[in-house]
C-alpha positions as CSV (number, residue, x, y, z in Angstrom):
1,X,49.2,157.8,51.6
2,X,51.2,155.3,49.4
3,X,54.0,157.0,49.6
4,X,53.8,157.5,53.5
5,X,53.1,153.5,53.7
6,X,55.8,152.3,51.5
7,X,58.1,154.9,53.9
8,X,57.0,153.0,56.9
9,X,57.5,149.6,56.1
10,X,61.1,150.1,55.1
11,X,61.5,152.1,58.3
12,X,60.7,148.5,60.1
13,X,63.1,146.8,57.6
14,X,65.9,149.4,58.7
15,X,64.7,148.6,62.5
16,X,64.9,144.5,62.2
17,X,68.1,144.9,60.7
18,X,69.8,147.0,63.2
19,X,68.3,144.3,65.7
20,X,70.0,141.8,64.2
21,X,72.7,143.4,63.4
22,X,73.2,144.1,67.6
23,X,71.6,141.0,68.4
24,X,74.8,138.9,66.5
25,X,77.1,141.5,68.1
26,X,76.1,141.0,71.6
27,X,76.3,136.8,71.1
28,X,80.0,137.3,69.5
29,X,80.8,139.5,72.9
30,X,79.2,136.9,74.7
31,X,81.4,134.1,73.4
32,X,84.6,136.2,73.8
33,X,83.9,136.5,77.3
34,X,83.1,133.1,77.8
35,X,86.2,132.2,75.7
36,X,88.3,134.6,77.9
37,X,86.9,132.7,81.4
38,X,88.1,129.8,80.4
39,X,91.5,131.2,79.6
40,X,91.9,132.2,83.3
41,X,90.9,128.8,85.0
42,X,94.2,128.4,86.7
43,X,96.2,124.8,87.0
44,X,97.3,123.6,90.7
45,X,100.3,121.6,91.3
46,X,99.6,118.7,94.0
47,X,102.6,116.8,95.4
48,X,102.0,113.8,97.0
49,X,104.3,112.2,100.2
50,X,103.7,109.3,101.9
51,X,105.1,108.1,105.4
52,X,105.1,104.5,106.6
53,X,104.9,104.5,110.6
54,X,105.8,102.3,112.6
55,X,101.8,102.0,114.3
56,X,101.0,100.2,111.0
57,X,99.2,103.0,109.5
58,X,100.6,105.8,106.5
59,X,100.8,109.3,106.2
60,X,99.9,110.5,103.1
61,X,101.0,114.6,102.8
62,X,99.9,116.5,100.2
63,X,101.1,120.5,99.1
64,X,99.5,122.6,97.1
65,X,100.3,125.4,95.0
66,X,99.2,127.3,92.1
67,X,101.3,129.7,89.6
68,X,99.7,133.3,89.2
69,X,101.0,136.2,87.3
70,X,104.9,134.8,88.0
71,X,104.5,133.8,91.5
72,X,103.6,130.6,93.4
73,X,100.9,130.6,95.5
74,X,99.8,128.0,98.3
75,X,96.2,126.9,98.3
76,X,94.9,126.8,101.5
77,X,91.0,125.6,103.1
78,X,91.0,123.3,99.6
79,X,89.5,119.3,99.9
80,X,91.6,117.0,98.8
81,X,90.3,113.1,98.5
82,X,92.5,110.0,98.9
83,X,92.2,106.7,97.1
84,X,93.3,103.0,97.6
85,X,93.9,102.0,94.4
86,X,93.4,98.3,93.6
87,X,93.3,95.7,90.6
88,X,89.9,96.0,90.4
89,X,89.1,99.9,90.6
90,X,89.6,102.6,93.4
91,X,88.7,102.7,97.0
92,X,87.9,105.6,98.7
93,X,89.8,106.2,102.4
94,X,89.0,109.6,103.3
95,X,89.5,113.1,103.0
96,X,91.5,116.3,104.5
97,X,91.7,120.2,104.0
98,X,94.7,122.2,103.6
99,X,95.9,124.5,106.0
100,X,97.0,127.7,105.7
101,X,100.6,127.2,103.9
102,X,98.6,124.7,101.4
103,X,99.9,121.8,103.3
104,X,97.3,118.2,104.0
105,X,97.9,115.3,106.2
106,X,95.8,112.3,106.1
107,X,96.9,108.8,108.5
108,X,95.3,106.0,106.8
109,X,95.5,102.3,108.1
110,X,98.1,100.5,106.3
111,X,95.4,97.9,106.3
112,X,92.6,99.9,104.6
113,X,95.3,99.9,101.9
114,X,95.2,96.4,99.3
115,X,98.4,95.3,98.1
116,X,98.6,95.0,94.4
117,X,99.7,92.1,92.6
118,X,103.6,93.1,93.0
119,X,102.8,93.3,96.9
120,X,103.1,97.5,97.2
121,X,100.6,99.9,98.1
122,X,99.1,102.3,95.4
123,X,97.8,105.6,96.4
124,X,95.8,108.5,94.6
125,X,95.4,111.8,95.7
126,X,92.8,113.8,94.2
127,X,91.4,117.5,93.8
128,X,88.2,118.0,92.0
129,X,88.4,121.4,91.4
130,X,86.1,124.6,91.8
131,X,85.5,127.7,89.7
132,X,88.7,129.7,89.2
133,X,90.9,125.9,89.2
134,X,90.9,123.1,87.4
135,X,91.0,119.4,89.2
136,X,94.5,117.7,89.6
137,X,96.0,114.3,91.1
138,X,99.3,112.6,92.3
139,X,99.7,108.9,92.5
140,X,101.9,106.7,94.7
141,X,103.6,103.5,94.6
142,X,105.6,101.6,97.1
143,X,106.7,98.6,98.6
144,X,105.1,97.8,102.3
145,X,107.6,98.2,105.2
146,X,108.3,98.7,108.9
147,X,110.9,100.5,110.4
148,X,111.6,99.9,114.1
149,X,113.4,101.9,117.0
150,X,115.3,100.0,119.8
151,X,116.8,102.6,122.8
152,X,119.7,101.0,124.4
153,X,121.1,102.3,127.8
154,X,124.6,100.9,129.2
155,X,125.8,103.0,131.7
156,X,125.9,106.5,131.2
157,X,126.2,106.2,127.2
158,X,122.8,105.9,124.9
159,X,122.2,104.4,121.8
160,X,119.3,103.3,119.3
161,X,119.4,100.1,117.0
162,X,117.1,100.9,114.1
163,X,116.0,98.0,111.9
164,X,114.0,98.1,108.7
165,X,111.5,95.1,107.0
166,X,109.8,94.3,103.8
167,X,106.2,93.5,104.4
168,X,105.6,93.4,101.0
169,X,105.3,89.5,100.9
170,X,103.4,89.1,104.0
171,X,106.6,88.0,106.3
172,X,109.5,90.6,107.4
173,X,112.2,90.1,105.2
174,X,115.6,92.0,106.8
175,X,116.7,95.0,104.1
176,X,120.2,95.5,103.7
177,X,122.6,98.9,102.3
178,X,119.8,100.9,103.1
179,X,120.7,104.5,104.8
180,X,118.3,104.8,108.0
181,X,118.8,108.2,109.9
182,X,117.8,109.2,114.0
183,X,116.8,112.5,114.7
184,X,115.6,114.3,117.9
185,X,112.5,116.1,118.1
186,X,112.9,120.6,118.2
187,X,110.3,122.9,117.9
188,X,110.8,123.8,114.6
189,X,112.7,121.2,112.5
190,X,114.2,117.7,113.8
191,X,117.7,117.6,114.7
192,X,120.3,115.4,113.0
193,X,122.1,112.9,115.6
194,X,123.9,110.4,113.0
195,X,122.7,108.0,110.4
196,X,124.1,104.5,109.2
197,X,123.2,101.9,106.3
198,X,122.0,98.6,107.7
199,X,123.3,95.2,108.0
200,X,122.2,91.9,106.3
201,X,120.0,91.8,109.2
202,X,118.2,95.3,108.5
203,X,120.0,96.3,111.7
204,X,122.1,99.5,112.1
205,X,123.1,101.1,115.5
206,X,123.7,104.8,116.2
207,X,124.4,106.4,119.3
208,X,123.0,109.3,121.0
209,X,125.3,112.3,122.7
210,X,125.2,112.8,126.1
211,X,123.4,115.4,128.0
212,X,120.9,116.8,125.0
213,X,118.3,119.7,125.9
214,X,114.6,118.2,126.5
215,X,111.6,118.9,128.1
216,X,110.9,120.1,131.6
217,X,110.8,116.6,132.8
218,X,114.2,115.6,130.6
219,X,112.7,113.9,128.1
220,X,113.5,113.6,124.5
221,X,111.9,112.0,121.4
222,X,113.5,109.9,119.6
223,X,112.6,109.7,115.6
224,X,114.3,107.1,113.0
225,X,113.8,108.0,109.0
226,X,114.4,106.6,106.0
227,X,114.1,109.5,103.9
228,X,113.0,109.0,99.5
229,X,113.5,105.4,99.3
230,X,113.3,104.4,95.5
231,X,110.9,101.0,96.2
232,X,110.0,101.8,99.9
233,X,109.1,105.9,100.1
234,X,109.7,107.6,103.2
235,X,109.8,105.8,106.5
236,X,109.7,106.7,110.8
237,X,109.9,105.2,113.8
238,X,109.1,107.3,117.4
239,X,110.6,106.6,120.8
240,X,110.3,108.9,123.9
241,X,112.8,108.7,126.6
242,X,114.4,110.5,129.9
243,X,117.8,110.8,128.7
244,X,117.9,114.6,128.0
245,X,118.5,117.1,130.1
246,X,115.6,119.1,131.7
247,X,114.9,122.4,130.9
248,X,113.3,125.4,132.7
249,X,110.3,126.7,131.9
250,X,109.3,128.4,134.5
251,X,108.0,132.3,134.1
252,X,109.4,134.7,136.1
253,X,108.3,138.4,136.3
254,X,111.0,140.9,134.7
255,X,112.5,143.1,137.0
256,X,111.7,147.2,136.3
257,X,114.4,148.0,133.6
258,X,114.4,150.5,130.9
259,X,114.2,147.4,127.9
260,X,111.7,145.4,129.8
261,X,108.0,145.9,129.8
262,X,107.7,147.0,133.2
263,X,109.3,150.6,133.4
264,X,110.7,152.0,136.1
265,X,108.4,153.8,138.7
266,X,109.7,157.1,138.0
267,X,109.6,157.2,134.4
268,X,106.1,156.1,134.9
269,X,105.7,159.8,137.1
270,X,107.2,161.7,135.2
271,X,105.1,160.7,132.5
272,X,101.9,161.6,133.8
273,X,103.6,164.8,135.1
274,X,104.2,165.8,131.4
275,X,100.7,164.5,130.2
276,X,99.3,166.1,132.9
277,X,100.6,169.4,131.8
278,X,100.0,169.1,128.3
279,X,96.3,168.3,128.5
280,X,95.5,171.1,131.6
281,X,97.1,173.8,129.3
282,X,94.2,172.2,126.4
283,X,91.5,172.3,129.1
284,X,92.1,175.7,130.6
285,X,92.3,177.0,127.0
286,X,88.7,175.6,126.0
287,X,87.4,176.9,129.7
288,X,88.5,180.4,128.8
289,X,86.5,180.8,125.2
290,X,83.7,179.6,126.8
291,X,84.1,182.0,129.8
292,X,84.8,185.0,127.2
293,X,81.5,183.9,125.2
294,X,79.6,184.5,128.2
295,X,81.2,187.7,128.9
296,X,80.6,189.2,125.2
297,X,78.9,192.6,126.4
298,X,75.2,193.1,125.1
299,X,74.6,195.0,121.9
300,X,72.6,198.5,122.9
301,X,70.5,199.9,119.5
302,X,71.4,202.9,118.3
303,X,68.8,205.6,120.3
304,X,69.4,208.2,117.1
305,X,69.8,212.0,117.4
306,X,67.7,214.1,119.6
């Protein structure tokens, strides 16, 4: 009975110890996966770009992208927060979510926006992050400015004056040697018309071809930039007017042609002709087994020998 005793107790010995022994294993595992998690969280780029409009307000345009396994990928449906940020701390002006190709724009009241001690504007984009990506932020700085757009008709030639102002100390200040370019609005990417560096007075003038393609009612728009300005950022000015040439955009049916996508009416019976036969030669086939079924003649026993 002592011996059978003494053999049980170091059974339970062996049986703590194996416990342990898995119990340390399955923390270390633990840990390595945990380790291995945090290994993956992933790092987003965010580029900021800011737009001063001519409406007094800012665009601020945020991108965003992530590297994976070699490859960039945009980030889209992600929120992204903008700050004012101030002497005194950071002000909170709103919000926006990306779009499809990672791409955010927020228009912000150049108001809602404190000028710093040097008179420019300081703005913070921020992501927070989630739980495959860690939280990232872009910062702007840059001087307060206005760029305005002036149409000028004389006869039958058309130009714009474009003229660009420091705000920066509360009264426009004229900016000189500074290269301003005009544009026309087209559905995919503006077009190039000309560009110019101002005067002493901010002033440059550009003018506009003859007979460009607009809208159905002739109209074109009209867009001055100043585009990655070291102490003023980006810049644009709008301006609509009926100097283009109008376009029509009017549907009209196609007439019955072999590359159009209403064929001509023969094709069209000659086509059911062909289906036509194809599917009554399946449907007389199917009515013929189930007639010969039916016909199968009845199976008479075998009467024997007599």
């Amino acid at each position: 009975m002592k011996k059978a005793t003494i053999n049980i107790k170091s059974l339970n010995w062996v049986v703590v110890a194996i416990a342990l022994m898995l119990g340390s294993l399955i923390t270390r595992a633990q840990s390595d996966t945990i380790k291995k998690e945090e290994v993956v969280m992933l790092s987003p780029s965010l580029d900021l770009v800011s737009v001063q409009k001519a409406d007094n307000s800012v665009d601020l345009k945020v991108s965003m992208k992530v590297k994976f396994k070699g490859s960039y990928i945009k980030l889209a449906y992600l929120k992204v927060k903008f700050f004012a940020v101030t002497d005194s701390g950071e002000k909170e002006l709103g919000f926006a979510i990306t779009n499809k190709v990672g791409a955010a724009v927020f228009n912000a009241s150049a108001a809602a926006i404190p000028l710093n001690k040097e008179g420019q504007l300081h703005v913070k984009a921020v992501f927070d992050g989630n739980k495959s990506m860690e939280g990232t932020d872009a910062e702007l700085t840059f001087k307060k400015a206005k760029l305005d757009i002036n149409p000028v008709k004389e006869d039958s030639s058309y130009s714009a004056t474009l003229k660009l102002v420091d705000l920066s100390t509360g009264t426009e200040k004229p900016v000189a040697d500074v290269t301003v370019g005009l544009f026309v609005k087209r559905s995919f990417n503006p077009m190039k018309i000309g560009e110019g560096k101002t005067d002493a007075d901010g002033s440059v003038t550009i003018e506009i071809p003859a007979k460009l393609t607009g809208d159905s009612a002739g109209n074109i728009v009209l867009i001055g930039k100043v585009d990655e300005n070291e102490v003023f950022g980006n810049l644009e000015a709008v301006s609509t007017q009926k100097w283009g040439v109008a376009t029509n955009v009017k549907n009209e049916e196609l007439p019955r042609a072999l590359w159009s996508s209403h064929p001509p009416i023969w094709m069209l019976v000659v086509f059911i002709i062909l289906m036509a036969t194809v599917w009554g030669h399946y449907i007389i086939i199917v009515y013929e087994l189930f007639r010969l079924r039916k016909e199968e003649p009845a199976v008479v026993p075998d009467a024997g020998i007599y």
